[in-house]
MIDO-34421 format. One record per residue (C-alpha): x, y, z; residue in one letter. Coordinates in steps of 0.2 Angstrom, whole numbers, plus 5000, padded with zeros to 4 digits. Example, Ala and Ser with C-alpha at 12.3 -4.5 7.8 and 13.67 -1.06 7.14 Angstrom:
REM residues 2
506249785039A506849955036S
END
This chain:
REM residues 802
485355465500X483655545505X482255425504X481355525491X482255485478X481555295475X482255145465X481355175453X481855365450X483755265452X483255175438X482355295424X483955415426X485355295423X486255305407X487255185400X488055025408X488555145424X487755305432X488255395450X486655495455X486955645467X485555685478X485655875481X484155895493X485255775505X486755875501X485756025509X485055925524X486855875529X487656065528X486056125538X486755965549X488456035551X488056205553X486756165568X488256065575X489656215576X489556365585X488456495576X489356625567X490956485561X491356485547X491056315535X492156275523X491856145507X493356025504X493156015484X494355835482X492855735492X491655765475X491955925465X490555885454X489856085448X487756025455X488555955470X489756125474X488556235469X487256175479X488556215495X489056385488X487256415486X487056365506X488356485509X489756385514X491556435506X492656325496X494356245504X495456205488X497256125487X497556175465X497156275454X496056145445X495256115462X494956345461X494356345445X493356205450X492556305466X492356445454X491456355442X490056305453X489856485462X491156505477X492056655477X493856635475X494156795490X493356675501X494456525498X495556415509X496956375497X498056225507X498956085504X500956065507X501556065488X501056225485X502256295471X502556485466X501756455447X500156395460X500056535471X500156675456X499056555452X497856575463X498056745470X497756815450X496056715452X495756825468X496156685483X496756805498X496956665513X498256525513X498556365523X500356375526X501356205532X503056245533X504356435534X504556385516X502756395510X502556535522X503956625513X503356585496X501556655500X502456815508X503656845490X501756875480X501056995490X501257185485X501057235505X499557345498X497757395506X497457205505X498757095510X498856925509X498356815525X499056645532X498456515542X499956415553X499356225550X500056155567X500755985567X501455945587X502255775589X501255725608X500655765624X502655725632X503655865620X504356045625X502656145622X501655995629X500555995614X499755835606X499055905589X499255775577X500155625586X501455595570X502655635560X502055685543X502355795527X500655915535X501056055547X502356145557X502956085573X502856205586X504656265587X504456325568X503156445572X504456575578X505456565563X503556565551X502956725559X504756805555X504556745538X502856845534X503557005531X502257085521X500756945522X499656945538X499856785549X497956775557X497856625565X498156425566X497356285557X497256105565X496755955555X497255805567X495555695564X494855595551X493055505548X492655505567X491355395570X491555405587X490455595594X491255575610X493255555602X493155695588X492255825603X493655795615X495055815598X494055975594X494256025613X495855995615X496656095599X495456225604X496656255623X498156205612X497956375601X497756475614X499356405622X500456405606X499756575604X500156645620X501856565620X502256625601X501256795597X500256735584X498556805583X496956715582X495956795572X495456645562X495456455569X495156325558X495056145569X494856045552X493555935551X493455715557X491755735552X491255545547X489855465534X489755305529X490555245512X489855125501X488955045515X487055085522X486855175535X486655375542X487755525547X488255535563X487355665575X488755805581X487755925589X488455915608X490155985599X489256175599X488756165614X490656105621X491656215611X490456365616X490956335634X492756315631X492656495621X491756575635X493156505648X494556555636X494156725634X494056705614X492656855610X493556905596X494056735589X493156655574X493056465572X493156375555X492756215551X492956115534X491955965529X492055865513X491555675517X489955725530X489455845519X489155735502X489355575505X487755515509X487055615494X487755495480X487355305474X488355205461X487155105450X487954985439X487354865428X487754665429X488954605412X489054415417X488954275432X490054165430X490653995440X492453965444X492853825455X491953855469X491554035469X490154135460X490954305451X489754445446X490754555432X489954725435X489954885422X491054965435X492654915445X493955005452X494055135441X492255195444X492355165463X494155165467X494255265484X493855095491X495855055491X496555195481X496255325497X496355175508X494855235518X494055065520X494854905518X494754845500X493354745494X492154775507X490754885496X488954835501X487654825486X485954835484X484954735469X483654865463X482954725452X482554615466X482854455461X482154305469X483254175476X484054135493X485354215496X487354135491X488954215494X489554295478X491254385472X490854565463X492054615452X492254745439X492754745421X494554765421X496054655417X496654635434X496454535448X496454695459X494854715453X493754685466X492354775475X491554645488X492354485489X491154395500X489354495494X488054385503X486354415491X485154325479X486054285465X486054425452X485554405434X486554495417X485754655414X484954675432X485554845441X486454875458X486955005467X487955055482X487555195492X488455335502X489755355489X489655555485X491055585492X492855505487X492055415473X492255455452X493755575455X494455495469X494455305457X495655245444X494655355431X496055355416X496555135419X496255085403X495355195397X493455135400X492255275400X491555365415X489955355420X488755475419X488455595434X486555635437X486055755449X484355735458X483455885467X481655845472X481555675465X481855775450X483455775439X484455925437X485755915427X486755735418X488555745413X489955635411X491555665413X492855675402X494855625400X495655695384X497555715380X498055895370X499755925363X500556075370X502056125359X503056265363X502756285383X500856285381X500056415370X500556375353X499356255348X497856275358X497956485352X498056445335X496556335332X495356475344X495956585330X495656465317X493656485325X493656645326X494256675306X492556665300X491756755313X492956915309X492656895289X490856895293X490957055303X492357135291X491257215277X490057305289X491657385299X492457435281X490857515275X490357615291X492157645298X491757615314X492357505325X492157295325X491257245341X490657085337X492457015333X493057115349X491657015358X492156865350X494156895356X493556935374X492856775375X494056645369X495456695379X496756765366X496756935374X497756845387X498956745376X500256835382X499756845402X500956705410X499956555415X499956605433X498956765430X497656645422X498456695402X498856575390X500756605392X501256625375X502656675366X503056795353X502956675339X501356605347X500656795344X501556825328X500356635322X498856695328X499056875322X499156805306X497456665303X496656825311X497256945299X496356835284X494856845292X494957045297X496557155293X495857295305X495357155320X496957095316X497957255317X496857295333X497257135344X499057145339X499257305346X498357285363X499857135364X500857245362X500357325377X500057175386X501957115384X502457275389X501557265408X501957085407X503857125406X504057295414X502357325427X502657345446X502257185455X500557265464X499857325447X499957155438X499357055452X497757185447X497857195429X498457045421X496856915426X495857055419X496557045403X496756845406X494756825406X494456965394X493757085404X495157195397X495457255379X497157385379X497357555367X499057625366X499057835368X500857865359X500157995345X500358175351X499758335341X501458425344X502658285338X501558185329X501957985328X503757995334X503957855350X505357915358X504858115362X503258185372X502858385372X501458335387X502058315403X501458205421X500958345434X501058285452X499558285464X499758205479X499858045479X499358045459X499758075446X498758205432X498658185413X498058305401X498358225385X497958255366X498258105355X497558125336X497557935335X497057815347X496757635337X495057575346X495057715360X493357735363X492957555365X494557535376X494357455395X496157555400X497357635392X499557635391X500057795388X501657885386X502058055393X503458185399X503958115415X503558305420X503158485411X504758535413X505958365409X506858355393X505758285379X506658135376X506158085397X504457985394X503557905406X502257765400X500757745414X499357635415X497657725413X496157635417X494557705408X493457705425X495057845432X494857965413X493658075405X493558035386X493258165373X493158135356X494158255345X494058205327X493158065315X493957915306X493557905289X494857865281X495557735264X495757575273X495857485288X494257585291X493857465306X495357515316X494057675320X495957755328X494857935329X495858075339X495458075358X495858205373X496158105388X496158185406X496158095423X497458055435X498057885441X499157825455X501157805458X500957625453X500357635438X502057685430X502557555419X504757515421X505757655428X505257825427X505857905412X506457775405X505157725392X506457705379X506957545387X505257465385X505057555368X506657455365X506157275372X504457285371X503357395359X504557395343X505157215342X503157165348X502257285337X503457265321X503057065321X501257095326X500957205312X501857115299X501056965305X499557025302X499957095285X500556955278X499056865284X497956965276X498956965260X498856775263X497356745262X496956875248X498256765236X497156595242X495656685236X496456705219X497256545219X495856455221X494656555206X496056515195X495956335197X494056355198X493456305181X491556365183X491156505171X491256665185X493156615188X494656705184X494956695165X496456675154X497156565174X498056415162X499156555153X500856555156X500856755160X499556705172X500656575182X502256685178X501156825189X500656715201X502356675205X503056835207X501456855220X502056705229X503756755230X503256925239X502456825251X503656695256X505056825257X504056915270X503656745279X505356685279X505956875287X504656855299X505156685308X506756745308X506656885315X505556805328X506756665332X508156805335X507256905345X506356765356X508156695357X508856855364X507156845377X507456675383X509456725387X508856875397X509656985383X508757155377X508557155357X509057325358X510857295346X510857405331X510857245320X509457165328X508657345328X508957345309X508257165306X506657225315X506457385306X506657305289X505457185293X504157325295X504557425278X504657235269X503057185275X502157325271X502957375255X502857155249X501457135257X500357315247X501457245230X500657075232X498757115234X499057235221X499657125209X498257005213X496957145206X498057155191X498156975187X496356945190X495857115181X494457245186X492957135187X493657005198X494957125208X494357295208X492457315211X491957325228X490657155228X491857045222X492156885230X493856895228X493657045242X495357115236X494757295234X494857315252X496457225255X497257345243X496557505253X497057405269X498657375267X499157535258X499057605274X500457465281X501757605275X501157735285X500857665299X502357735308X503057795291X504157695284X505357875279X505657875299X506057685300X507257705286X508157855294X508457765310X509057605300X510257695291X510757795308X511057615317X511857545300X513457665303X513657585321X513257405315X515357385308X515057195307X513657215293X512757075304X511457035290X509956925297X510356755300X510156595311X510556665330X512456615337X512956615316X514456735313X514956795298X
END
């Protein structure tokens, strides 16, 4: 740690019983280190698991070096603090496919790859477009003796490919660019003279391998051996003779067009960070004097757990000074565990309780690297020190959060649980000027539910349809029209989710996962009006592209819309039952408005009338050509049927909450006459409405997610009906409900405008529920399905037959 930051700086920034302090101007002093020591022009990557701390990362993205990751937590990590993910090195030899989707939605193009396997895996995500995805071969030779006479890493290990499974590697990278090796065969060199000959030597081996095997080398990452001392005094190593050795050995190997890389964790940061700790107790046992410290293992727990030193060997410092002559003492930490030992023979003045050490060069392999969660003991605070002056204080924190139903449920329902309020706030002013809610669009954007139906590995919350159908229904007590609006972009979200090309949702889909992108449907059309399944409007080829001219008299949220699904004729002259839905992105259209919205209810909708014209590329088409009917089938109806009646009943929900709790109110402005037995008689019947709705809806959501998680399209004329009469139940119980509330509270409380109860505009808002998508045409195509349904298979428990 850089001597400007003094003992008694150490001391005025500790919190608590334990404190790490990260010295930011020493992390910058050792990358200027490394970077003198390379040869100019490598590239420098950051290894995030020595100390992942946001001030410490930052700092290194800020000095421009680039983040080497091996998780997704360690990405997001790297992100957080300022590393851009395009310039990542994801590696490790676990990598999974839910990683790498992972990974390549949050933008990471470059992987380390350690086996065919993981080379294959990496080469199944990539889209072969104008960007593909690039490899690194991490070589792994067993000695000097074998077939290719390459050393490499002397062992047998899980890390790296031998040399004969480089053949097989580059045949597996069918689409994804292999551009080069990565070596990583020393570790913690404290030896200049060892690590520049290691460097040397895989240096000739690449250019061997790569003469003997075709693979390029663009990029060749040698790893890193940089060393630093831990937990003991004492300086970084000086490296600087290895730029001036690897420059020759470039210059006599030809390698112009190579570039090095070189990644660095330990040397980096780990003379940048102190432990200071505070002294519990000194006891006497026997013959030995123990010093019971704030913080053991599970505060400095690299010690043993990365078996980088021996255990027990961690060097402290007094900054209390105590006088005395120095005795042999045991410091140990405070858990119940005989393992818990950080210096067994300490040689120092005898310590006093309360008095504060500290061990230095720990920023790297130290809080994260320890046995944080053992017994549960808080961590310590994390200070970070630039200029003697302290940046930022944090502590790190462990919490357990139930994940029921795969992920989603829980977590989606209490951000919507927050975001209520915010809605109802916004609500009034969106009824009254018709226009549009941007707060509470603003407000979904950044919690994340845009994405609750983007899998998990596109960054989403993964949720399912019941996790929607939840959510759509707190928010539609806050705000029917917000409500309404963010069902319908999921809607369009499941629909790219189940039916986009490859290539389009590696684009899309983190988009909408961080919020950046807010879907309208285009499925309106002047000359046929709301019908799904028909399109007088066809796609006209140009070039590679394709055009759309398209008049839709109502696009829900349109203008405010970041792209746009919409459906047309697969071409002028197809039939019109051939519909194509394409993705649209708003940057690719020209917008003009055509009409105004100002209608009853559901006034924040703002669903004006809007010519769209642009054109968009082949892979914008959504499912087969054509064939939008499918995905009308397995995606929009059954997802826009529970979105909406979800939202419905929400709203009707919280309206009959309002009422009920007026009537049990017994302060003069409440409902009167609320004891009567009409009253409860009324309240009753309102109830019923509602729980017949709710019980419909669940069941319907269980029939159709059951169909989903067998691979099995809802598209049978008895799960067709179920779904349609969910919609016409909904919004007729739903309308009958609210407006049985107004009657049983009567005109003043139900009926004016600046009521509490806000049940004027409920009324207005769900009067609209039958005619969106008319309930006449739902009706005519459940009694058209009822004649091929022979079994009569009424709604019930999926598998039950009657």
């Amino acid at each position: 740690m850089d001597s400007t930051v003094q003992a008694s700086t150490l001391l005025k920034v500790k919190e608590g019983n334990s404190c790490y302090v990260y010295d930011l101007d020493d992390v910058l002093a050792a990358a200027e280190e490394l970077r003198s020591a390379v040869p100019a022009g490598a590239l420098l990557y950051y290894s995030l698991k020595a100390n992942p701390h946001p001030a410490v990362a930052g700092a290194l993205a800020d000095a421009g070096l680039r983040a080497e990751v091996s998780s997704i937590g360690e990405l997001d990590q790297a992100r957080h603090a300022g590393f851009t993910a395009a310039d990542a090195l994801f590696t490790g030899p676990g990598k999974t496919t839910q990683d790498l989707r992972g990974a390549i939605a949050r933008g990471v193009r470059t992987f380390s790859c350690e086996s065919v396997e993981d080379v294959r895996r990496v080469d199944e995500q990539d889209g072969s477009g104008d960007d593909p995805l690039r490899i690194l071969l991490r070589i792994n030779g067993m000695d000097a003796r074998n077939g290719s006479g390459l050393r490499m890493a002397n062992t047998a290990s899980q890390f790296g490919l031998p040399p004969q499974d480089v053949g097989p590697a580059l045949a597996a990278a069918r689409t994804a660019r292999v551009i080069g090796m990565h070596f990583y065969t020393m570790s913690n060199a404290h030896d200049v003279t060892a690590l520049v000959n290691e460097h040397v030597f895989n240096l000739d081996a690449a250019v061997r391998l790569a003469a003997e095997s075709g693979v390029a080398l663009d990029l060749l990452d040698l790893g890193g051996g940089f060393a630093s001392p831990y937990a003991r005094p004492g300086g970084r190593p000086d490296y600087r003779i290895l730029r001036t050795a690897l420059v020759a050995e470039m210059e006599r190997l030809g390698l112009s067009g190579t570039t090095l890389a070189f990644e660095s964790g330990r040397f980096l940061v780990g003379g940048s960070g102190s432990l200071l700790t505070d002294v519990v107790d000194v006891k006497q046992n026997r013959s030995r004097t123990f010093v019971v410290l704030a913080s053991g293992v599970n505060h400095l727990g690299g010690l043993s757990g990365l078996r980088r030193l021996p255990p027990t060997s961690a060097v402290f410092d007094n900054l209390m000074q105590p006088a005395g002559e120095p005795e042999t003492v045991t410091l140990v930490g405070p858990l119940c565990t005989p393992a818990d030992i950080l210096a067994a023979q300490a040689t120092m003045a005898r310590p006093r309780i309360g008095d504060v050490l500290r061990v230095p060069n720990v920023g790297a392999y130290g809080l994260t690297a320890s046995l944080i969660a053992f017994l549960g003991h808080d961590a310590p605070a994390e200070v970070a020190v630039s200029g003697g002056e302290v940046a930022t204080v944090s502590r790190l924190r462990l919490t357990r959060q139930e994940t029921p139903r795969g992920g989603a449920g829980g977590c989606a329902q209490e951000i919507a649980r927050r975001l209520r309020p915010v809605l109802a706030r916004h609500a009034p002013a969106a009824d009254a000027s018709g226009e549009f809610p941007e707060a509470s669009l603003r407000a979904l954007r950044s919690s994340g539910l845009l994405g609750l139906l983007v899998p998990e590995s596109f960054g989403g919350l993964g949720g399912s349809l019941r996790d929607m159908a939840e959510v759509a229904a707190i928010l539609g007590a806050g705000c029917a029209s917000t409500a309404m609006i963010w069902a319908m972009h999921c809607q369009q979200v499941d629909a790219v989710v189940r039916f986009g090309p490859a290539e389009l949702c590696r684009r899309v889909l983190p988009r909408i996962a961080r919020g950046e992108c807010y879907l309208a449907s285009v499925t309106s059309e002047r000359a046929k009006g709301g019908h799904l399944l028909t399109s007088a409007e066809g796609l006209v080829e140009d070039g590679d592209r394709l055009w759309i001219d398209r008049d839709a008299p109502i696009v829900t949220g349109g203008l405010h819309a970041d792209a746009y699904l919409i459906t047309m004729r697969s071409a002028p002259q197809a039939p019109a039952s051939r519909i194509t839905l394409v993705w649209a992105d708003r940057d690719d259209m020209t917008i003009e408005r055509l009409r105004a919205w100002d209608t009853l209810g559901m006034r924040g909708t703002e669903s004006v009338g809007l010519r769209l014209r642009g054109s968009v590329p082949r892979s914008a088409v959504i499912g087969d050509d054509g064939d939008f009917r499918s995905i009308a089938l397995d995606s929009f109806v059954p997802v826009g049927h529970i979105g909406w009646a979800a939202a419905w009943l929400g709203a009707a929900r919280g309206g009959l909450a309002r009422v009920a709790a007026s009537m049990r109110s017994r302060e003069p402005a409440s409902v009167p006459a609320a004891q009567s037995d009409l009253a409860q008689a009324r309240l009753a019947e309102i109830r019923t409405k509602l729980e017949a709705v709710s019980g419909y809806l669940w069941q319907v959501v269980q029939e159709v997610e059951e169909l989903r998680s067998l691979e099995q399209r809802p598209d049978r004329p008895a799960t067709q009906i179920h779904l349609n009469a969910l919609k016409v139940l909904a919004s007729t119980l739903t309308y009958q409900a609210i407006d049985d509330c107004v009657q049983l509270v009567g005109l003043n409380h139900g009926y004016r405008r600046d009521s509490d109860l806000r049940l004027e505009a409920l009324v207005r808002d769900l009067r609209s529920a039958a005619l969106n998508f008319s309930n006449d045409r739902v009706l005519v195509a459940s009694g058209t399905l009822a004649l091929l349904d022979t079994e009569v298979e009424l709604l019930a428990r999926p598998g039950f037959e009657w």
